[in-house]
VEXKE-492771 format. One record per residue (C-alpha): z, y, x; residue in three letters. Coordinates in steps of 0.1 Angstrom, whole numbers. Each point is the difference from the previous one (the first is absolute). Layout:
# residues N
    zz    yy    xx resn
     Z     Y     X  ala
...
This chain:
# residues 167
    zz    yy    xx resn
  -143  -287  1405  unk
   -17   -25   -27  unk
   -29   -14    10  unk
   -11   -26   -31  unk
    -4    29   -24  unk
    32    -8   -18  unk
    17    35   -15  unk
    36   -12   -10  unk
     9    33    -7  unk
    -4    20   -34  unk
     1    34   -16  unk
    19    -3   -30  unk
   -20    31   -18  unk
   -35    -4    11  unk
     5   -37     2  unk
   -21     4    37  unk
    10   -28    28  unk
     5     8    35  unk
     3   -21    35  unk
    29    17     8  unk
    35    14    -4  unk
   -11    34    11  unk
   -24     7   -24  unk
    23    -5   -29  unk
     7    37    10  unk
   -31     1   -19  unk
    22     6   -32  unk
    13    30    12  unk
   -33    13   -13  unk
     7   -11   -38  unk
    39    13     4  unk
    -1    31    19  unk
    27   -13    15  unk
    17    21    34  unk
    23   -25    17  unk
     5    22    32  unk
    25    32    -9  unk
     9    25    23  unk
    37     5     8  unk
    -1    39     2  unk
   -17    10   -28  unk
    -3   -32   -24  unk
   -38     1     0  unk
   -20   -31    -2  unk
   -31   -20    14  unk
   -21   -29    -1  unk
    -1    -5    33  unk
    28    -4    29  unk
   -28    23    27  unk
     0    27   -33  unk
    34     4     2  unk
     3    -3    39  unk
   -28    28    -1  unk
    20    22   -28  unk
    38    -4    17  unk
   -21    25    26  unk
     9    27   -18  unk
    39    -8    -4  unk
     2    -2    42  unk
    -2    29    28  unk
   -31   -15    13  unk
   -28    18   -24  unk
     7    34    21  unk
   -33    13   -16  unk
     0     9   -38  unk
   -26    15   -26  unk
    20    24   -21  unk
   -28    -2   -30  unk
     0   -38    -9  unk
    41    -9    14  unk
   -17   -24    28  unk
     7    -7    33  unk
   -16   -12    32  unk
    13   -12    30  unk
   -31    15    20  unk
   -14    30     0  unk
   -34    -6    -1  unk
     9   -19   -29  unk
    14    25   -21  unk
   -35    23    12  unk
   -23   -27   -13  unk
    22     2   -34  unk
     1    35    -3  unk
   -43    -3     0  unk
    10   -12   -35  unk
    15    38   -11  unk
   -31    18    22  unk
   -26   -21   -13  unk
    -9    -4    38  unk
   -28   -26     8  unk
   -13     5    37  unk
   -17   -38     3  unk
   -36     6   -15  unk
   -21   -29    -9  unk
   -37     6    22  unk
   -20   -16   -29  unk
    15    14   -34  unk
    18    31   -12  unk
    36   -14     4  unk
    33     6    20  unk
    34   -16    11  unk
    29     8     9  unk
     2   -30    24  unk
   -23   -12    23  unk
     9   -36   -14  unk
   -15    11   -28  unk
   -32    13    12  unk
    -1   -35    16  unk
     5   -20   -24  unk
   -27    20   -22  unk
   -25    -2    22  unk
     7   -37    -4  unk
   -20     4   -34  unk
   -30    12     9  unk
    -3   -19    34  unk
     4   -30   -24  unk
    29   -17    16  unk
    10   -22   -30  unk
    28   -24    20  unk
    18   -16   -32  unk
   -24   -26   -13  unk
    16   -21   -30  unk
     0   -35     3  unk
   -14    -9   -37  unk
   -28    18     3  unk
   -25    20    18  unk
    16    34     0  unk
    14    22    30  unk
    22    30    -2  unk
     8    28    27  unk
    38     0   -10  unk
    23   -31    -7  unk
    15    14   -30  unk
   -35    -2   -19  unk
    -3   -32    11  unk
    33    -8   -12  unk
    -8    13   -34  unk
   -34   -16    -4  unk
    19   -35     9  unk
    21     8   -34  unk
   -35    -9   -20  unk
    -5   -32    19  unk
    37   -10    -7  unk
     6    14   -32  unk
    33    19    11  unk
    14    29   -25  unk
    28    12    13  unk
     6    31   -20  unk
    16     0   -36  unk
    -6    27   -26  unk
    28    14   -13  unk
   -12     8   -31  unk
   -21   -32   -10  unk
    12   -26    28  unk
   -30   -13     6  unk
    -5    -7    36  unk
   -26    16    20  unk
   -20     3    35  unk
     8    34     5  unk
    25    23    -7  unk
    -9    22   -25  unk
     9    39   -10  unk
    -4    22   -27  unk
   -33     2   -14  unk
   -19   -24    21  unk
    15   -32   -23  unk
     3    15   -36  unk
């Protein structure tokens, strides 16, 4: 760990400096890049635990399989909370609005919202968000970061965008 603020490392696209090694996996963002490739079936991942997760299928230990969407489970119950996906099943209601989940996770972590649980406060600021991943994405303004590059223009950007939404 650094601790005098020094960021040796840098992204070679975005031009972004980073504390550590690690995060240089950062570019993986700008490349697309898949380093991990599975043996059986030549498919490839970002991330060693994606492919760990996917060479699942390839072994006799997913014993539970949904015919519809070629996945399989290694649990029961997990293939039943999947096929709620097909039925359109939602049997955790939300006591305040007019909304359903399919886990009670979920329901939990909506009720989160309106109980006003906001756990991920940013550091620059005053701001607090309920889920990390907004927080992580409102730190990109304070730092500046865009990570995505537009393949038709190049320009750099905060967000990746699709279809409509940019032209």
């Amino acid at each position: 760990m650094n601790h005098t603020g020094e960021k040796p490392f840098k992204c070679s696209e975005c031009e972004k400096c980073f504390t550590t090694f690690f995060f240089l996996l950062h570019k993986m963002i700008h490349t697309g890049e898949k380093s991990f490739k599975c043996s059986e079936c030549n498919k490839c991942f970002r991330r060693h635990s994606d492919l760990q997760k996917h060479k699942m299928i390839h072994t006799k230990r997913t014993s539970f399989k949904c015919f519809e969407y070629e996945k399989c489970f290694r649990r029961k119950a997990n293939l039943q909370l999947h096929k709620m996906i097909h039925t359109g099943e939602k049997p955790f209601k939300c006591s305040e609005y007019d909304k359903c989940f399919c886990r009670k996770s979920d329901l939990r972590k909506h009720k989160m919202i309106h109980m006003g649980h906001k756990t991920f406060k940013c550091s620059e600021c005053d701001r607090s968000f309920n889920w990390k991943a907004h927080l992580q994405l409102h730190k990109m303004k304070h730092e500046g970061e865009k990570p995505f590059k537009c393949s038709e223009c190049f320009q750099l950007h905060k967000m990746a965008h699709t279809g409509e939404k940019y032209k």
